[in-house]
PyMOL Python script that loads the backbone (N, CA, C, O; Angstrom):
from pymol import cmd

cmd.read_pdbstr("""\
ATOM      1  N   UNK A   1      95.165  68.094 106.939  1.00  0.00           N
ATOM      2  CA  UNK A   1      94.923  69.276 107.736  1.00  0.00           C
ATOM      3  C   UNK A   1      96.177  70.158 107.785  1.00  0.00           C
ATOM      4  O   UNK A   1      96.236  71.385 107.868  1.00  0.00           O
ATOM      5  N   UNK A   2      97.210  69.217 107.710  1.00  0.00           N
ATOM      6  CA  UNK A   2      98.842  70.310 108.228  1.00  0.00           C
ATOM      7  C   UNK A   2      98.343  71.369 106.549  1.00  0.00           C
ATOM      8  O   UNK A   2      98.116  72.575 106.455  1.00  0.00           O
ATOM      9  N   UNK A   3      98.332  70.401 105.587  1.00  0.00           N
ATOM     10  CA  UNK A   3      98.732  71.338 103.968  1.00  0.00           C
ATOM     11  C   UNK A   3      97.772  72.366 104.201  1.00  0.00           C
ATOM     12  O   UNK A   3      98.082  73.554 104.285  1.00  0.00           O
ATOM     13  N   UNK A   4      96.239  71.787 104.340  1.00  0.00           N
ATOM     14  CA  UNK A   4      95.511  73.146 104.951  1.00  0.00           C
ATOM     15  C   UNK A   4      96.413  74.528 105.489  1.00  0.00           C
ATOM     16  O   UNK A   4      96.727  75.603 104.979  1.00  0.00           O
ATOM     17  N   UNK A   5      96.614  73.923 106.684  1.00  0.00           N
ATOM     18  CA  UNK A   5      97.217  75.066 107.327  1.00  0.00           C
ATOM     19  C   UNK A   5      98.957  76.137 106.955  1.00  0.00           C
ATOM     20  O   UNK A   5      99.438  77.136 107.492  1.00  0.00           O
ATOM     21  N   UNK A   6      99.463  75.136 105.652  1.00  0.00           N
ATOM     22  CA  UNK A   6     100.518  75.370 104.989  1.00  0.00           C
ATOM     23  C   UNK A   6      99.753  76.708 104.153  1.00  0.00           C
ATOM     24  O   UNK A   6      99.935  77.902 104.391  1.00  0.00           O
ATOM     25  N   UNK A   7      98.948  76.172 103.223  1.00  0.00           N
ATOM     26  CA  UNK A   7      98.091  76.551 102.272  1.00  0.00           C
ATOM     27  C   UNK A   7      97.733  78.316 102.696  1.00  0.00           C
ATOM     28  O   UNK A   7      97.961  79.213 101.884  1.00  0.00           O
ATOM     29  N   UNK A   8      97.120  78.598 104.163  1.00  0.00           N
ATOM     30  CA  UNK A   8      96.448  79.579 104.168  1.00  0.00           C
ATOM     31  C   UNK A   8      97.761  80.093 104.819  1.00  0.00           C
ATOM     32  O   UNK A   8      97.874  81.242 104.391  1.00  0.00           O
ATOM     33  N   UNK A   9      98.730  79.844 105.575  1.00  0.00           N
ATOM     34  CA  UNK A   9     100.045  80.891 105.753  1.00  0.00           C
ATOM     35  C   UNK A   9     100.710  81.159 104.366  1.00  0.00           C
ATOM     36  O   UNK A   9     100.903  82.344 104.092  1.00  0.00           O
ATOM     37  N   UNK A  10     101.007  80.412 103.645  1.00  0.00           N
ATOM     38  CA  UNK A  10     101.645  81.088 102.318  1.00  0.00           C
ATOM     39  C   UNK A  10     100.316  82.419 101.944  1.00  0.00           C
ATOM     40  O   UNK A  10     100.573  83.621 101.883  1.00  0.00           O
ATOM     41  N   UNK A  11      98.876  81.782 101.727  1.00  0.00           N
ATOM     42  CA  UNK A  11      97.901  83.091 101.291  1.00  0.00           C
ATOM     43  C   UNK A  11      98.087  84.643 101.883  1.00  0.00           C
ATOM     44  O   UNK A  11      97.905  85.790 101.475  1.00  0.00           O
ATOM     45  N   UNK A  12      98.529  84.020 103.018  1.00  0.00           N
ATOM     46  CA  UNK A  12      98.557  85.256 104.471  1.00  0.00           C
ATOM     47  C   UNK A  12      99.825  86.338 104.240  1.00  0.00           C
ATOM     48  O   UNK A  12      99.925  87.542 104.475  1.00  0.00           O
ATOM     49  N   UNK A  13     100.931  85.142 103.552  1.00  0.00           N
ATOM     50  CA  UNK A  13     102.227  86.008 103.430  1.00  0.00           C
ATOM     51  C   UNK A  13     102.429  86.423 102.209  1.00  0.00           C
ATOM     52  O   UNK A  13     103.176  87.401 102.157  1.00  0.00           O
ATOM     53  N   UNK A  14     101.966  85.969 101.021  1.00  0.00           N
ATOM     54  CA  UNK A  14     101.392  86.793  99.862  1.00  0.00           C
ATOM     55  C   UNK A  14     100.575  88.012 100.127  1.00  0.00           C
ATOM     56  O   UNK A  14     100.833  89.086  99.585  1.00  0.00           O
ATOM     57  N   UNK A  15      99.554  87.837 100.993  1.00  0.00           N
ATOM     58  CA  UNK A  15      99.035  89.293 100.953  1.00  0.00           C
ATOM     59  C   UNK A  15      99.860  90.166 102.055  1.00  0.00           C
ATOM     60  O   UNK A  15      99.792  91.333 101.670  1.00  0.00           O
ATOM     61  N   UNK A  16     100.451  90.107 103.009  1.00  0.00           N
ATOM     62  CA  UNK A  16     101.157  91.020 103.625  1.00  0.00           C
ATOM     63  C   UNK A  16     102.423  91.363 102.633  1.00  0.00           C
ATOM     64  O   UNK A  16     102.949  92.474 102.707  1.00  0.00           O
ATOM     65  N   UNK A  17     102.883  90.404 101.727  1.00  0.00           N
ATOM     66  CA  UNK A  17     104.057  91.291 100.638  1.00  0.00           C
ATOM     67  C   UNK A  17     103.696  92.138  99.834  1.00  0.00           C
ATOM     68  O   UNK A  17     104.104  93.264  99.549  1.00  0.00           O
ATOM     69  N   UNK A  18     102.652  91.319  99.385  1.00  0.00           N
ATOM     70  CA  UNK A  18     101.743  92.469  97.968  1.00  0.00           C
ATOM     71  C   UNK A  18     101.073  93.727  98.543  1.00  0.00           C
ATOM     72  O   UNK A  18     100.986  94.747  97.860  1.00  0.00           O
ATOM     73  N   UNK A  19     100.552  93.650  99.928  1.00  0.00           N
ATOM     74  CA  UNK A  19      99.672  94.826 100.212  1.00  0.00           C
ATOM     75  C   UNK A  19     100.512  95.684 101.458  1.00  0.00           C
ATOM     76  O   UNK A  19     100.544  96.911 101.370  1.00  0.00           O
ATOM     77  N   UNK A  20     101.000  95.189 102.295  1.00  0.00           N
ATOM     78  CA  UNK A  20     101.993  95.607 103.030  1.00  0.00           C
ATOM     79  C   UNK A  20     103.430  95.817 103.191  1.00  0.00           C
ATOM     80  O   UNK A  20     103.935  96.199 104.246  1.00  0.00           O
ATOM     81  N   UNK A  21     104.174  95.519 101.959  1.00  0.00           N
ATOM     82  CA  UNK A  21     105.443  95.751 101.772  1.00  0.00           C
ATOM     83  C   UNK A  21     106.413  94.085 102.622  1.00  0.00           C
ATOM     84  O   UNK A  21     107.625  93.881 102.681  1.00  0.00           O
ATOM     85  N   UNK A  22     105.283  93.227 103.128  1.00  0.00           N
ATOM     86  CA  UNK A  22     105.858  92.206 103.863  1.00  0.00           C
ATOM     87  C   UNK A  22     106.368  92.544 105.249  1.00  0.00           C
ATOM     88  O   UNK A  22     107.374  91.962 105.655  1.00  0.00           O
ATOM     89  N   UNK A  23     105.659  93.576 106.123  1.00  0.00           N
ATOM     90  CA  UNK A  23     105.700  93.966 107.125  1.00  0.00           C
ATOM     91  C   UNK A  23     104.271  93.899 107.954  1.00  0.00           C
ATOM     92  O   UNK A  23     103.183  94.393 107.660  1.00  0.00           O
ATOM     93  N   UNK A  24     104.467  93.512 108.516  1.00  0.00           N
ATOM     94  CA  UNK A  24     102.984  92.996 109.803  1.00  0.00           C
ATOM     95  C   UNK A  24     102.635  94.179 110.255  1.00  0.00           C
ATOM     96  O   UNK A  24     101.429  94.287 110.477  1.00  0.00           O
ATOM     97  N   UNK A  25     103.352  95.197 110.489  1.00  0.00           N
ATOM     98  CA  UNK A  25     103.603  96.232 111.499  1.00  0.00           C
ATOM     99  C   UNK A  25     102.805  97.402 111.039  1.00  0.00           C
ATOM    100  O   UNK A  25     102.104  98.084 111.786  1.00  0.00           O
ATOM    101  N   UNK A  26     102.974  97.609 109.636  1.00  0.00           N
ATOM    102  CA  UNK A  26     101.897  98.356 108.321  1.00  0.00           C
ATOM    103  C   UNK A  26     100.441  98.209 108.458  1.00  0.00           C
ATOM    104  O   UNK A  26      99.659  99.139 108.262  1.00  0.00           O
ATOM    105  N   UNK A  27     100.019  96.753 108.876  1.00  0.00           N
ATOM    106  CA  UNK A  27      98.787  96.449 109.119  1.00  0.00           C
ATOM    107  C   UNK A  27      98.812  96.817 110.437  1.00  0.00           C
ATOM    108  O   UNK A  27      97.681  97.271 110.260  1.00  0.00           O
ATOM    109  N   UNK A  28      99.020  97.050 111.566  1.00  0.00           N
ATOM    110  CA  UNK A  28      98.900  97.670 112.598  1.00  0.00           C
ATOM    111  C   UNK A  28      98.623  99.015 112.359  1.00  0.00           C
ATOM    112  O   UNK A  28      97.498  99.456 112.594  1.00  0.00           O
ATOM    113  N   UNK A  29      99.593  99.781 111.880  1.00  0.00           N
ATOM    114  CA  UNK A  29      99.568 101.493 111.286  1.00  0.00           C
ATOM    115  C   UNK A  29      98.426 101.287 110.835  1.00  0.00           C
ATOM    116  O   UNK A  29      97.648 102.007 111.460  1.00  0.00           O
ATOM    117  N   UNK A  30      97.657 100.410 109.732  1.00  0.00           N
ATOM    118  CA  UNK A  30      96.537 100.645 109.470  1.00  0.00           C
ATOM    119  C   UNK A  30      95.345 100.711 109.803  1.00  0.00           C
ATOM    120  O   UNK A  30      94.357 101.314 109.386  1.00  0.00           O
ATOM    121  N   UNK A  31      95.610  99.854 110.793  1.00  0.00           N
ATOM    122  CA  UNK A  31      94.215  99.631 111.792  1.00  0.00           C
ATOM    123  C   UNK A  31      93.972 100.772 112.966  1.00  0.00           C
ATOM    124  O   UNK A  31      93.028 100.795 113.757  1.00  0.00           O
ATOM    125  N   UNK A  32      95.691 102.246 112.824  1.00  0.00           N
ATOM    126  CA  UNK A  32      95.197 102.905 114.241  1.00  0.00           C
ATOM    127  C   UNK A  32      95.498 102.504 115.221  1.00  0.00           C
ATOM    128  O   UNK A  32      94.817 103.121 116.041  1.00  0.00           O
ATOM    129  N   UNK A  33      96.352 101.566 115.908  1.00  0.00           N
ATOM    130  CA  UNK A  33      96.421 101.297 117.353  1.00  0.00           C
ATOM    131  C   UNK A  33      94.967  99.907 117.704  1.00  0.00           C
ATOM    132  O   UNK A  33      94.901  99.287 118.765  1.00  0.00           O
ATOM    133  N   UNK A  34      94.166  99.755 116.745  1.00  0.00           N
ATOM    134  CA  UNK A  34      92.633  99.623 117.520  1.00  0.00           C
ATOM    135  C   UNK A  34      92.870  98.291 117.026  1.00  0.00           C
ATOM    136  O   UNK A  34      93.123  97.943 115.872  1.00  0.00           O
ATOM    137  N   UNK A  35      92.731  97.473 118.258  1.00  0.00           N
ATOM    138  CA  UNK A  35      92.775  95.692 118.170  1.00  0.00           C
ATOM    139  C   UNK A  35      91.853  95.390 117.149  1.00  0.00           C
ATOM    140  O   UNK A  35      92.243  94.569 116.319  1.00  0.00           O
ATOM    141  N   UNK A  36      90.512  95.947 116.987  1.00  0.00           N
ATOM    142  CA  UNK A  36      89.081  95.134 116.660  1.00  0.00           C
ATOM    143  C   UNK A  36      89.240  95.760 115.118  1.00  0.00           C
ATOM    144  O   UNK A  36      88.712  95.143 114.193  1.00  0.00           O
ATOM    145  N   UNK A  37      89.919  96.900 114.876  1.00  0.00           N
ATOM    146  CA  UNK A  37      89.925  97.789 113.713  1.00  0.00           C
ATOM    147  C   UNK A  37      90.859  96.501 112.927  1.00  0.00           C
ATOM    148  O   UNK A  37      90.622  96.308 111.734  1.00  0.00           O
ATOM    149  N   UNK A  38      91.866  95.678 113.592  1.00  0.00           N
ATOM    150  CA  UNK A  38      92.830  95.241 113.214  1.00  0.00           C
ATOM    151  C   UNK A  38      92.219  93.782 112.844  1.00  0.00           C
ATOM    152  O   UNK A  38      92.100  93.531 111.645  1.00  0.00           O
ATOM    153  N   UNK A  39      91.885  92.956 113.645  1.00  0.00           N
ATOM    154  CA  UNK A  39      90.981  92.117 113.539  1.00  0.00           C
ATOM    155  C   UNK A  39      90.182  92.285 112.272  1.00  0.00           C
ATOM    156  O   UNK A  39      90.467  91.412 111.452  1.00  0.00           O
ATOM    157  N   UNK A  40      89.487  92.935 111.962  1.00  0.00           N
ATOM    158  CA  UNK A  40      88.452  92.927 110.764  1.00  0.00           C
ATOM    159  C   UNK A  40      89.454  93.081 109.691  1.00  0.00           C
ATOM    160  O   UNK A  40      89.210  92.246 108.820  1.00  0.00           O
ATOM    161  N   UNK A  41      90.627  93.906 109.350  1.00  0.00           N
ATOM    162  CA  UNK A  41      91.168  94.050 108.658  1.00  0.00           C
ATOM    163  C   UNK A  41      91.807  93.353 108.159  1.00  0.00           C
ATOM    164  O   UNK A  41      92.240  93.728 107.069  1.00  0.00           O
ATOM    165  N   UNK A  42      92.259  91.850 108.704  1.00  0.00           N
ATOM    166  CA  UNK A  42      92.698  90.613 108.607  1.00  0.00           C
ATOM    167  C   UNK A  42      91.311  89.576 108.340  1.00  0.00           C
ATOM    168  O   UNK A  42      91.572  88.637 107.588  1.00  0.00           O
ATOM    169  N   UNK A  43      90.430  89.605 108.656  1.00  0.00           N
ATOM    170  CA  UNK A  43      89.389  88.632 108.134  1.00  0.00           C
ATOM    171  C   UNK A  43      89.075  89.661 106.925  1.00  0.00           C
ATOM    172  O   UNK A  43      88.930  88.714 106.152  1.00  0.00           O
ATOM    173  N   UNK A  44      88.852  90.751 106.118  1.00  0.00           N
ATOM    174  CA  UNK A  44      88.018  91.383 105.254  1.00  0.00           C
ATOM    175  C   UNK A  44      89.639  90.393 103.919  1.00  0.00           C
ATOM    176  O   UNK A  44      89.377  89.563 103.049  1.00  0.00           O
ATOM    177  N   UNK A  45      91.034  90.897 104.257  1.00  0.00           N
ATOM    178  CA  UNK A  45      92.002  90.269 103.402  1.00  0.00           C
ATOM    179  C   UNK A  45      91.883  88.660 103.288  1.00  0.00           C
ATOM    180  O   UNK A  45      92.668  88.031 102.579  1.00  0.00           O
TER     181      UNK A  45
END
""", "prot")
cmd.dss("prot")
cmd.show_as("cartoon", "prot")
cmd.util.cbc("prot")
cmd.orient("prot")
């Protein structure tokens, strides 16, 4: 279960480098301020 959970944070931080410059904060800007906008935008990646 831990490698599981190893497994999908490396996936998570690959796509915030490749699509966000490796900034969390970008995906915020993207979502608008809007929690739920933000939310989907992280389950659709």
């Amino acid at each position: 279960m831990l490698n599981e959970r190893l497994n999908i944070l490396r996936e998570t931080g690959s796509i915030l480098l490749k699509e966000y410059d490796g900034h969390f904060s970008r995906c915020i800007e993207q979502s608008g301020g809007s929690a739920v906008d933000l939310v989907e935008l992280i389950v659709k990646k």
